[in-house]
C-alpha positions as CSV (number, residue, x, y, z in Angstrom):
1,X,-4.5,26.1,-5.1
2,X,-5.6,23.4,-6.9
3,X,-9.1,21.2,-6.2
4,X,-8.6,18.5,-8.8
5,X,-8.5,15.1,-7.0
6,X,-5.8,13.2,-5.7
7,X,-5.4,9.6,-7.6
8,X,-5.1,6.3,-6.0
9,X,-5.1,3.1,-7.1
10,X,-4.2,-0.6,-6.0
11,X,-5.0,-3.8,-7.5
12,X,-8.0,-4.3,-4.8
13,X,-9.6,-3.2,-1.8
14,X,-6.2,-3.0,0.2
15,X,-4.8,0.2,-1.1
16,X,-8.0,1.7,1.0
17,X,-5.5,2.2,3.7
18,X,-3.8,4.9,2.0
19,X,-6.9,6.7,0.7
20,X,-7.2,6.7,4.9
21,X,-3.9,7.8,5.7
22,X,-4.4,10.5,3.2
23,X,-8.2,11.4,4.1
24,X,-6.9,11.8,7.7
25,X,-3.8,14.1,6.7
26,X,-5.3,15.6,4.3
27,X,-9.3,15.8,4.7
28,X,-9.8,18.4,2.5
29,X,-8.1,16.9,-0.3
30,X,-11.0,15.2,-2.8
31,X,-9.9,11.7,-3.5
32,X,-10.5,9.5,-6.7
33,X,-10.0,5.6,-5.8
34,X,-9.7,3.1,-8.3
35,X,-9.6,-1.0,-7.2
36,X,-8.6,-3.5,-10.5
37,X,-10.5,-6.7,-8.5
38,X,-11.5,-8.2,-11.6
39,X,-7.5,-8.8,-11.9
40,X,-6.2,-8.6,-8.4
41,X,-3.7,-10.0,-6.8
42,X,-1.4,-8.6,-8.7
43,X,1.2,-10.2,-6.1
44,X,1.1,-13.7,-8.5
45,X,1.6,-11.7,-12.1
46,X,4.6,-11.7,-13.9
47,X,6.3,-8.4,-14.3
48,X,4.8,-7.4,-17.9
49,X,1.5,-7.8,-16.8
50,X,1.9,-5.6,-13.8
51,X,3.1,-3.2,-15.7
52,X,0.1,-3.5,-18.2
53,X,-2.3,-3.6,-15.4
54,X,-0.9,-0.2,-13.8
55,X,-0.5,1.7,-17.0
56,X,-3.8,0.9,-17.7
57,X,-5.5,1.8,-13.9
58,X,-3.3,5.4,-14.7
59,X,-4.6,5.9,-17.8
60,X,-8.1,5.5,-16.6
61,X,-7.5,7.9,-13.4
62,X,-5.6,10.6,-15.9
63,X,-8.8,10.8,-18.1
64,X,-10.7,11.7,-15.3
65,X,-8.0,14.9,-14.4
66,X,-5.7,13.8,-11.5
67,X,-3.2,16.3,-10.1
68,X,-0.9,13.6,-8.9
69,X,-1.4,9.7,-9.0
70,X,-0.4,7.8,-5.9
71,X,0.5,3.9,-6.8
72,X,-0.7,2.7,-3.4
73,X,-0.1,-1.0,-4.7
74,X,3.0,-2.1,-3.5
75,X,3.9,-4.8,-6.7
76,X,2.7,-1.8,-9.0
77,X,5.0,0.5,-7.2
78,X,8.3,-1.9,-7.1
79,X,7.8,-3.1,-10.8
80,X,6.0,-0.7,-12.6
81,X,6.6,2.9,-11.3
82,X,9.6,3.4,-14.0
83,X,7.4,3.0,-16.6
84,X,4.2,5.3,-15.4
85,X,6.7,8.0,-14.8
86,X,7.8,8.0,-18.7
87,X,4.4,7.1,-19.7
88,X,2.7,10.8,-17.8
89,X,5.9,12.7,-17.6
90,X,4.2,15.8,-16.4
91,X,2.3,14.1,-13.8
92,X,3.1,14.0,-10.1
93,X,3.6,10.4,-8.8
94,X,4.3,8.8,-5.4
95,X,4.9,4.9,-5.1
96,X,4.4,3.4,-1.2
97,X,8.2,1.7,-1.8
98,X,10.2,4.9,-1.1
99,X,8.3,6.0,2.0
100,X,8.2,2.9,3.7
101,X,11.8,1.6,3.2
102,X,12.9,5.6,4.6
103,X,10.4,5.2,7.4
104,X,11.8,1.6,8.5
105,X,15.3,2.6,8.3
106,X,15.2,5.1,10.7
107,X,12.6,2.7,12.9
108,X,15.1,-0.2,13.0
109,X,17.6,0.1,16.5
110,X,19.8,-2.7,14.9
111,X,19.0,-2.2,11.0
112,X,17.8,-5.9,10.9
113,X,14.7,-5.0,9.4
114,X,12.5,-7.9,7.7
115,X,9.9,-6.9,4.9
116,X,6.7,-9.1,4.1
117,X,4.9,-8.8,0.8
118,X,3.8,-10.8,-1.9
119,X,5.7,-12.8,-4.6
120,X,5.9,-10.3,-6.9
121,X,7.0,-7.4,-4.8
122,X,9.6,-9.9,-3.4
123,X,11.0,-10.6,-6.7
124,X,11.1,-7.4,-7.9
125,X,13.6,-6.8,-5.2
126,X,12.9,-2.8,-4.2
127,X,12.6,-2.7,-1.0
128,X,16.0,-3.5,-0.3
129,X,17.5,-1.4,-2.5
130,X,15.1,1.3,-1.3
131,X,16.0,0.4,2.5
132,X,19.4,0.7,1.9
133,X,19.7,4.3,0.3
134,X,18.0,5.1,3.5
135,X,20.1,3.2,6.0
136,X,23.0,1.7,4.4
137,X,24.3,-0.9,6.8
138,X,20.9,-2.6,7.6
139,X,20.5,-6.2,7.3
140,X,16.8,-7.4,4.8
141,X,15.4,-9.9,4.6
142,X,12.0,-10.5,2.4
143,X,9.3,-13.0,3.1
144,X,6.5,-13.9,0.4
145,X,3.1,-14.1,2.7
146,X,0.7,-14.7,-0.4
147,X,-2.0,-16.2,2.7
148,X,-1.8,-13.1,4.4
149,X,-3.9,-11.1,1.4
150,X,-6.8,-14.2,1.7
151,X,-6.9,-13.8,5.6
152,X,-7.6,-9.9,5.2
153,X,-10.0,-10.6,2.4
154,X,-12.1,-12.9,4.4
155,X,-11.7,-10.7,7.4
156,X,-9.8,-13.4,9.2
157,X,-7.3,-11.1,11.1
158,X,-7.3,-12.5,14.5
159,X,-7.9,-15.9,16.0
160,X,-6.4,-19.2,15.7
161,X,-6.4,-19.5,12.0
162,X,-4.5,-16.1,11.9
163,X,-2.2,-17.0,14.5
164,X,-1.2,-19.9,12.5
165,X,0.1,-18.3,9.4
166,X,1.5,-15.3,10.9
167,X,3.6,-18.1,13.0
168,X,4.2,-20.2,9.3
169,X,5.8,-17.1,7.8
170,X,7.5,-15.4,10.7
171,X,8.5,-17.9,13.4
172,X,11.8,-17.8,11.7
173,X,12.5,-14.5,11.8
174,X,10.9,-13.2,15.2
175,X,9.6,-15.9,16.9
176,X,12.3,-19.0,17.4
177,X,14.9,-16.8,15.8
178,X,18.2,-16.3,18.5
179,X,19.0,-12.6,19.6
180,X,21.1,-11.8,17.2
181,X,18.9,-12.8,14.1
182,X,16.0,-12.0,15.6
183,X,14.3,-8.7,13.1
184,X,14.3,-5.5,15.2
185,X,12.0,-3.7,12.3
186,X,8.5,-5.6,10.2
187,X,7.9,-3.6,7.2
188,X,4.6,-4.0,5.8
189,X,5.2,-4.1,2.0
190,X,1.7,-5.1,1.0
191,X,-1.6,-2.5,1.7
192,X,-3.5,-5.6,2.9
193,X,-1.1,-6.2,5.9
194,X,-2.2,-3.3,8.1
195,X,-5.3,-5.1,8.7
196,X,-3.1,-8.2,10.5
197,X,-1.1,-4.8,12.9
198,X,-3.1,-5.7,16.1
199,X,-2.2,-9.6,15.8
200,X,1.7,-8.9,14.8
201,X,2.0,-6.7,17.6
202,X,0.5,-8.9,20.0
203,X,2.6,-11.8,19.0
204,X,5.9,-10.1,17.7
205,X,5.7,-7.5,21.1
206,X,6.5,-4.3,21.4
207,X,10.3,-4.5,20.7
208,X,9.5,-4.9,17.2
209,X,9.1,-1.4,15.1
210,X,6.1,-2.2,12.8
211,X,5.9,0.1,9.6
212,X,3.1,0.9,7.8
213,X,3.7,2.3,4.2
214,X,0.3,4.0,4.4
215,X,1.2,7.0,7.0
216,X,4.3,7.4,5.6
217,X,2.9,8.0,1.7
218,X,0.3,10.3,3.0
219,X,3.5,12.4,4.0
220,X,5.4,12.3,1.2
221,X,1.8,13.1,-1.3
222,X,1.5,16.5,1.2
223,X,5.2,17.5,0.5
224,X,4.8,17.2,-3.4
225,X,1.1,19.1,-3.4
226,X,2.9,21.8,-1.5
227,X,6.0,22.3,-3.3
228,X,4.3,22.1,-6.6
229,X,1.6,24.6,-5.7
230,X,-1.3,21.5,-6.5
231,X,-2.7,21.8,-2.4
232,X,-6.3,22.5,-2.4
233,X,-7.8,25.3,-0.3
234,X,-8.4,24.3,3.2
235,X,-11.7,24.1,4.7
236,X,-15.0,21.6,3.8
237,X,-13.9,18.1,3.7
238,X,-13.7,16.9,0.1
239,X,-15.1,14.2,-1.6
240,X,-14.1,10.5,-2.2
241,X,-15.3,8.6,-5.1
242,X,-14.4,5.3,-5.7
243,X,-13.9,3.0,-9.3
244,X,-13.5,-0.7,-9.1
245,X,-13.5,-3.4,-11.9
246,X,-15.7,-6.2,-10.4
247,X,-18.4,-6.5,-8.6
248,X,-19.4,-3.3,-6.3
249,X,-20.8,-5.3,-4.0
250,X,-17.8,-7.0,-2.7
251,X,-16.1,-3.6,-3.1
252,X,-18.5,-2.4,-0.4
253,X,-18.2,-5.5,1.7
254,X,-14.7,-5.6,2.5
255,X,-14.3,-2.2,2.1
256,X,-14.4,-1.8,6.2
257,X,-11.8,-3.6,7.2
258,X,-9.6,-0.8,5.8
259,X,-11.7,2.6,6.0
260,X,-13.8,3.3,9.3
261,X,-16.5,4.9,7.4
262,X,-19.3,3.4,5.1
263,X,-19.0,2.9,2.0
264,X,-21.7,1.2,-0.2
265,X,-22.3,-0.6,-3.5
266,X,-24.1,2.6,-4.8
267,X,-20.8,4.7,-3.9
268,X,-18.6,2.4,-6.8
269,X,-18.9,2.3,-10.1
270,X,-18.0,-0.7,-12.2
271,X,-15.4,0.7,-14.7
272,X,-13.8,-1.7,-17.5
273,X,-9.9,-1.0,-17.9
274,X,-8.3,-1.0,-21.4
């Protein structure tokens, strides 16, 4: 048994829908968050400074004794993941790429699953690799929805303005698309997108499988804990602290739109990453 805390971090506020996923799975777990907002999204950075950026966030969470780091940001995780691993050899790491593209291919009837994420994580070009070790045959295709993040970040995840982009980027693929292009699977590759679920299913229907890397990490973190002896002891729930690198007070802000419980400016503490 092992009480140390479970690492998480993302380059904002989004990655807060893993801390859930894993909060809800695994309540007793103690959870260390960190947010880089000073610097997010990392969705528009080249590759080398995503990989600075993450190696960094890591470095910060090691020194404060993580059992395992979970990369809940989904650029960090396609680009960068490589590199953490040979950076902390001896520490545990999940990324959300691997869960989600295993999770979709077995979701998809027809394997013509479509991914949405940002630039960067559409450049990188992971999750299709990653969706095909799971499910060979399937068809992906990526969409860059940069808007998408600055919707969820003003809490704009319904209503007409929403409806509009989520039409922009997806009338292609779901909504004026014919039957036989038309995507059977939406993978959510970006820890903001959850947010927008309720609208995409209420405009994409419930034919569409909608996949949510969140739930999906939260499994794969409880398998390594267990098979590398690192659970903690059930019982009292444990305790979440959270690190950003700007200003708490937004942290706290939009900080709900992701986590159902309260979390306040007093609860983060300002860190600078080096």
């Amino acid at each position: 048994m092992d009480p140390r805390a479970i690492g998480v971090f993302d380059s904002g506020v989004g990655g807060l829908t893993v801390l859930k996923a894993l909060r809800d799975r695994l309540p007793w777990e103690s959870l260390l968050y960190l947010g880089d907002t000073a610097r997010l999204p990392y969705g528009t950075k080249s590759a080398e400074a995503v990989s600075a950026y993450a190696l960094q966030a890591a470095r910060a969470l090691v020194a404060r004794d993580i059992k395992i780091l979970v990369v809940a940001d989904n650029t960090s995780s396609a680009q960068a993941l490589g590199r953490l691993r040979a950076a902390f050899p001896d520490l545990p790491m999940v990324g959300v790429v691997e869960p989600g593209s295993a999770a979709a291919g077995h979701a998809s009837a027809r394997g013509r699953i479509i991914v949405i994420a940002s630039e960067s994580t559409v450049a990188a070009g992971a999750y299709p690799n990653a969706v095909r070790r799971a499910r060979a045959e399937a068809r992906v295709t990526q969409i860059a929805c940069p808007l998408f993040v600055a919707l969820v970040e003003e809490g704009l995840v319904d209503g007409p303005i929403a409806e509009q982009v989520v039409r922009h980027y997806l009338a292609a693929n779901f909504l004026d698309a014919g039957e036989e292009e038309r995507g059977d699977c939406l993978l959510l590759g970006c820890t903001h997108f959850p947010a927008l679920s309720p609208l995409l299913r209420r405009m994409l229907g419930e034919r569409v499988a909608i996949v949510d890397s969140a739930s999906t990490t939260a499994r794969a973190v409880e398998d390594v804990l267990e098979s590398r002896g690192l659970a903690a002891p059930p019982g009292a729930p444990g305790v979440i602290r959270y690190l950003a690198t700007d200003s708490p007070e937004r942290f706290a802000r939009v900080a709900p739109i992701f986590v159902p419980w309260t979390v306040t400016a007093r609860d983060v503490e300002m860190i600078t990453l080096e």
